[in-house]
C-alpha positions as CSV (number, residue, x, y, z in Angstrom):
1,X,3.1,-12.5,-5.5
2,X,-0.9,-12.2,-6.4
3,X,-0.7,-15.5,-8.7
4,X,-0.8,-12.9,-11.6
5,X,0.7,-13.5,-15.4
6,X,3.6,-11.8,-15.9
7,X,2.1,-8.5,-17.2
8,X,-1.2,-7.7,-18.2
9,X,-2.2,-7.3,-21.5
10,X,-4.1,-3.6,-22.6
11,X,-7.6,-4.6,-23.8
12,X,-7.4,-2.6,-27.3
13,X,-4.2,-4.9,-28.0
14,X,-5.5,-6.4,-31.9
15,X,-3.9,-9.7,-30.4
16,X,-5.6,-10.1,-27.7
17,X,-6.3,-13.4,-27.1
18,X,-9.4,-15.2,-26.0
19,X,-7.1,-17.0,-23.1
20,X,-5.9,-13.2,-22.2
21,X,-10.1,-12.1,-22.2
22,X,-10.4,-14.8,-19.4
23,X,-7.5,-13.7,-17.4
24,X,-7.0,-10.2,-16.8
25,X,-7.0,-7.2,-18.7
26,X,-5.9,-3.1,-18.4
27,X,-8.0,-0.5,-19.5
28,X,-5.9,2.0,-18.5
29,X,-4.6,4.4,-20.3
30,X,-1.3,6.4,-19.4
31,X,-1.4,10.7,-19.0
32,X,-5.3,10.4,-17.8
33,X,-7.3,11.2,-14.9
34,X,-10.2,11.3,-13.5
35,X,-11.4,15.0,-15.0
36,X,-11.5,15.1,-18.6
37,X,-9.1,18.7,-18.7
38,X,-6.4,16.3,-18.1
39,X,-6.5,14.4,-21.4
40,X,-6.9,17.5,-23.4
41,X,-2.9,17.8,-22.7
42,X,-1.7,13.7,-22.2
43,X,-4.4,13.1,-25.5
44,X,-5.4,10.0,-23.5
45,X,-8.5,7.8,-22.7
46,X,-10.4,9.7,-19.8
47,X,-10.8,7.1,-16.9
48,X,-14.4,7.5,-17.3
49,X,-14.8,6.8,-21.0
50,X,-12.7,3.8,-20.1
51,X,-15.8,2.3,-19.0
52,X,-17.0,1.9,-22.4
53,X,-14.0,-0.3,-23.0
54,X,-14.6,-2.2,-20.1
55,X,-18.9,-2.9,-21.6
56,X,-17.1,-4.0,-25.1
57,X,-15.1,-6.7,-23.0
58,X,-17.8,-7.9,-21.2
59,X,-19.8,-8.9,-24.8
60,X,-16.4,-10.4,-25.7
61,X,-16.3,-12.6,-22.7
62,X,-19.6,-13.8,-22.6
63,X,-18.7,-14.7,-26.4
64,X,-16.3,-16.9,-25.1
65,X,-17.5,-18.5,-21.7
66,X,-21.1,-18.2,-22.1
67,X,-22.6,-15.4,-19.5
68,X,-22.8,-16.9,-16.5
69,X,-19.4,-17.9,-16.6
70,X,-18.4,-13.8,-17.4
71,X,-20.6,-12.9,-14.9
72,X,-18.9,-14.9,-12.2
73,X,-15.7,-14.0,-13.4
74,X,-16.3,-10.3,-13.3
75,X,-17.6,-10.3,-9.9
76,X,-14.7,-12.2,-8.6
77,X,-12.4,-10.0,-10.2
78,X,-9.8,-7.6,-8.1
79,X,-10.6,-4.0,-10.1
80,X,-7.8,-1.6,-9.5
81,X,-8.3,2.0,-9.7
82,X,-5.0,4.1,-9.7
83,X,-5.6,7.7,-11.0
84,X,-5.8,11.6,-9.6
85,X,-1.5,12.0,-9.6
86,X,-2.0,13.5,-13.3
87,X,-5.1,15.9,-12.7
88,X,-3.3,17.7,-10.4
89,X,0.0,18.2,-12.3
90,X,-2.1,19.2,-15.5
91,X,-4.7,21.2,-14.2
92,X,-3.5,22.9,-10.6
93,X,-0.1,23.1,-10.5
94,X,2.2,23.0,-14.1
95,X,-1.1,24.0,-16.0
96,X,-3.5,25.8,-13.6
97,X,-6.3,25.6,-15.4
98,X,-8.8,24.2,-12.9
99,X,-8.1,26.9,-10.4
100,X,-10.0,29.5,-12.6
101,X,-12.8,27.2,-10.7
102,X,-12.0,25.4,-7.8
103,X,-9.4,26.3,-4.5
104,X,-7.9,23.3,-3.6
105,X,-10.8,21.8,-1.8
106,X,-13.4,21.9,-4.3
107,X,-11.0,20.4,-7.1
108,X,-10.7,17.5,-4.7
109,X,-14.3,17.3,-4.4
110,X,-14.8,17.4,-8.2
111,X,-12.6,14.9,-8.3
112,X,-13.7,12.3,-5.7
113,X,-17.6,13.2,-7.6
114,X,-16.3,11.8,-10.7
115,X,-14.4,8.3,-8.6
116,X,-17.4,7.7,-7.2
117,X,-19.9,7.8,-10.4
118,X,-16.8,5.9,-11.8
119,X,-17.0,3.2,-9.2
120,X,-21.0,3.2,-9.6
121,X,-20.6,2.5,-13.0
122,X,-18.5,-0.3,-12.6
123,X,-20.6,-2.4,-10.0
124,X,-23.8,-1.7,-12.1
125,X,-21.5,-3.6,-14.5
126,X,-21.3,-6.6,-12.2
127,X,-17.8,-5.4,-10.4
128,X,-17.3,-6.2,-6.5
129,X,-13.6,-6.3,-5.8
130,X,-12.1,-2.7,-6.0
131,X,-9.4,-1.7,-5.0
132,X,-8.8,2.3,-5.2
133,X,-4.8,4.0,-4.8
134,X,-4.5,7.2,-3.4
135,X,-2.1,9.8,-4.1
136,X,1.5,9.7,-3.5
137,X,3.6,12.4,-2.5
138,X,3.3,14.6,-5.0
139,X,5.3,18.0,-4.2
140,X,8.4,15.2,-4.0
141,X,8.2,14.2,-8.0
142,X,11.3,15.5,-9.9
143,X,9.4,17.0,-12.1
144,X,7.4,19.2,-9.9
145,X,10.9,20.1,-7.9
146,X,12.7,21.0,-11.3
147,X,9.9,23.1,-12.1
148,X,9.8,24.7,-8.9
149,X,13.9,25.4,-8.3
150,X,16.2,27.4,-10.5
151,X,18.9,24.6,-9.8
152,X,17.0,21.9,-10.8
153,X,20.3,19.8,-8.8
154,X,19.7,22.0,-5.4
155,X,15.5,21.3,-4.8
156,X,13.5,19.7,-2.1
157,X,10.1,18.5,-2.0
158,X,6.8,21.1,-2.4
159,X,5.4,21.3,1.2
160,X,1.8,22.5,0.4
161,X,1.4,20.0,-2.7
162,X,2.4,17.2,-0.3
163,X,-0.5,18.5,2.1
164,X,-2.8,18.8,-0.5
165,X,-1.8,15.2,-1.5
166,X,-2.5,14.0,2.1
167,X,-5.8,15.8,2.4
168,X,-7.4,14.3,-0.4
169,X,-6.3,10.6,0.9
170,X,-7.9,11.4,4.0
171,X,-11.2,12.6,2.4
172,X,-11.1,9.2,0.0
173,X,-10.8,7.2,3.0
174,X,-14.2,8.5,4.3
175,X,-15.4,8.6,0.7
176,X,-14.7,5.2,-0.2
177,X,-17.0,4.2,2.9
178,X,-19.4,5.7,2.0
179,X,-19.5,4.1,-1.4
180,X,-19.1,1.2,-0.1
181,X,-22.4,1.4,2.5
182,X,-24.5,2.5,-0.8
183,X,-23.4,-0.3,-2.7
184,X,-24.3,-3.3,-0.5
185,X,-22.4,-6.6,-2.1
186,X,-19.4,-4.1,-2.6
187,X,-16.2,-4.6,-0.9
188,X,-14.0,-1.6,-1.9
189,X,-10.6,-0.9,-0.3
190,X,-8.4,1.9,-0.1
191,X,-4.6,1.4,-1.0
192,X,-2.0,4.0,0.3
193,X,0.9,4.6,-1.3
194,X,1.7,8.3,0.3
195,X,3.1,7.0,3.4
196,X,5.6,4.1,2.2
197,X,6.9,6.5,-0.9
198,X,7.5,9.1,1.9
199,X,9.2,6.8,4.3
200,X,11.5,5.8,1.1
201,X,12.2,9.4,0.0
202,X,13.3,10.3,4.0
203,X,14.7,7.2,4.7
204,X,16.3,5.8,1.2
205,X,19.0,4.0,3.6
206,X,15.8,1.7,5.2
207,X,15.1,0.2,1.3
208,X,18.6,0.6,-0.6
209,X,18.0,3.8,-2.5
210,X,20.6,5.9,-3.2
211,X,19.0,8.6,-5.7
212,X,16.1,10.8,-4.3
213,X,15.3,13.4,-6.4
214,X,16.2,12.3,-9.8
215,X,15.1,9.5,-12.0
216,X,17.0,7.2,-13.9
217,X,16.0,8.0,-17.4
218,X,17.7,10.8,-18.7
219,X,18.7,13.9,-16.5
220,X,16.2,12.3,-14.2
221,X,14.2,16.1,-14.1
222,X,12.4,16.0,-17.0
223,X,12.2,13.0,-19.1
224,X,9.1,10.8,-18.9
225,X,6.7,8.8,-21.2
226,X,7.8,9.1,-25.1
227,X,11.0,11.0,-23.9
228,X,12.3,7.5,-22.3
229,X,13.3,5.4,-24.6
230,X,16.2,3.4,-26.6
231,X,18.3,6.0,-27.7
232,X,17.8,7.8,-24.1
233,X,20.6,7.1,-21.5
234,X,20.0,5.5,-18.1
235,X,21.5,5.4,-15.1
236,X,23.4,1.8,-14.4
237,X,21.9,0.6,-11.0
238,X,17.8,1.7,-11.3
239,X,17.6,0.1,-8.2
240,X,18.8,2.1,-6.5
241,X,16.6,4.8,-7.6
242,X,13.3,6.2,-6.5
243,X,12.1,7.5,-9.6
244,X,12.2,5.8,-12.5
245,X,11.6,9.2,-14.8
246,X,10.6,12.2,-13.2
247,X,7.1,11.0,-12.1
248,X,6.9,7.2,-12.1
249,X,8.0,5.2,-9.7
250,X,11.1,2.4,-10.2
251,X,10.4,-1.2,-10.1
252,X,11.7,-1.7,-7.1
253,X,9.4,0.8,-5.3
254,X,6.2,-1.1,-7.0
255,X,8.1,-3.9,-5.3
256,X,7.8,-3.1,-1.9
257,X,4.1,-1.8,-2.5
258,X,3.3,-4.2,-4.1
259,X,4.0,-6.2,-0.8
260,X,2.0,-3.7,1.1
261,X,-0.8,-4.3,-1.5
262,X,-0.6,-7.6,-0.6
263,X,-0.8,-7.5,3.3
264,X,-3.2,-4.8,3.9
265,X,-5.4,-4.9,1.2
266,X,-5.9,-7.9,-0.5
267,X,-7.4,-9.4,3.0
268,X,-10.0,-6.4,3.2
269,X,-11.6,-7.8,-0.7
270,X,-11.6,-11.5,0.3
């Protein structure tokens, strides 16, 4: 659909090869966020240190093309930032940590403080193309509804988390202007994923879903990361699922966003 390989490789794969450098890399790292609280549970990469990873690339490129050629390819690049779903579920809401600190509007301001040195970083770096995902509706996860409901079978999605989810979209919108006005050969775009998810969950019918509030891993309430895996049973048609574990999406929802990704926001970084 974007003329992309087939997956893309992590960049601290050992076998990473010099064809892979050229091509597209991930530097993500799953279970992190944008505040560093949120790795002390997942144990992952912070977002921000990621940009160390992304520096150590860059001398491996120019290795390999010369660095006119690596700087050309890095500001052609699309850079897509997907993050903040975690620092919320680790920090505010299963692990409230952060709101010793912050009410819901400061921790979203922290936040969208820490995106936009993030963002900084990376066009001092040579970046251009970025592409930033907001949050999706996050009260609706399985795991935040089995966590809320005594019968985990008998829930419904978290109004004021869902809220909280929409309000810190709308304040990225304006944010991500602003960024985008301060640095002056930036095109930065905002990708939503909020309203689609939310249209599938209350209108499965529209897209082919069947199962709403459970994944297909497991029970479908609890199970995600490690916890999915070959000796864990899964449901026969994930299609027809929402969820593939209790907080990631199926494939077949990062289909149809994937075609929204396409439409509405690949034209805005061309």
């Amino acid at each position: 659909m974007l003329g992309l390989k087939q997956s893309i490789p992590p960049f601290r794969d050992p076998n990473l090869s010099d064809h892979e450098v050229q091509t597209g890399v991930s530097f993500a790292s799953a279970g992190s966020g944008y505040d560093d609280l949120t790795t002390v549970v997942s144990r992952a990469n912070p977002v921000l240190n990621q940009v160390e990873d992304f520096n150590n690339y860059i001398v491996r490129l120019k290795g390999i093309v010369g660095e006119e050629e690596a700087m050309k390819i890095i500001r052609g690049a699309l850079v897509l930032i997907s993050a903040g779903t975690n620092d919320f579920i680790f920090n505010f809401y299963d692990i409230p940590t952060r709101r010793l600190e912050f009410n819901i509007t400061g921790y979203h301001d922290f936040l969208q403080k820490r995106l936009q040195n993030f963002i900084k970083q990376l066009y001092d770096l040579g970046c251009r193309k970025i592409a930033v995902v907001g949050l999706p509706p996050i009260g609706c996860l399985p795991i935040q509804m089995s966590l809320r409901f005594q019968n985990p079978f008998n829930t419904k999605c978290i109004e004021h988390q869902n809220l909280d989810a929409q309000s810190y979209n709308q304040k990225l919108v304006n944010q991500l202007s602003k960024i985008q006005a301060v640095l002056l050969e930036s095109k930065i775009s905002y990708s939503d994923v909020y309203e689609q998810v939310n249209d599938m969950i209350n209108h499965p019918q529209k897209y082919g879903f069947v199962q709403t509030k459970r994944g297909c891993c497991g029970t479908g309430l609890v199970e995600t990361g490690p916890l999915c895996n070959s000796v864990t049973p899964t449901c026969g048609k994930p299609s027809q699922y929402i969820f593939w574990d209790c907080i990631h999406p199926s494939d077949a929802v990062y289909q149809y966003l994937s075609q929204n990704f396409v439409k509405n926001v690949i034209p805005k970084l061309l």
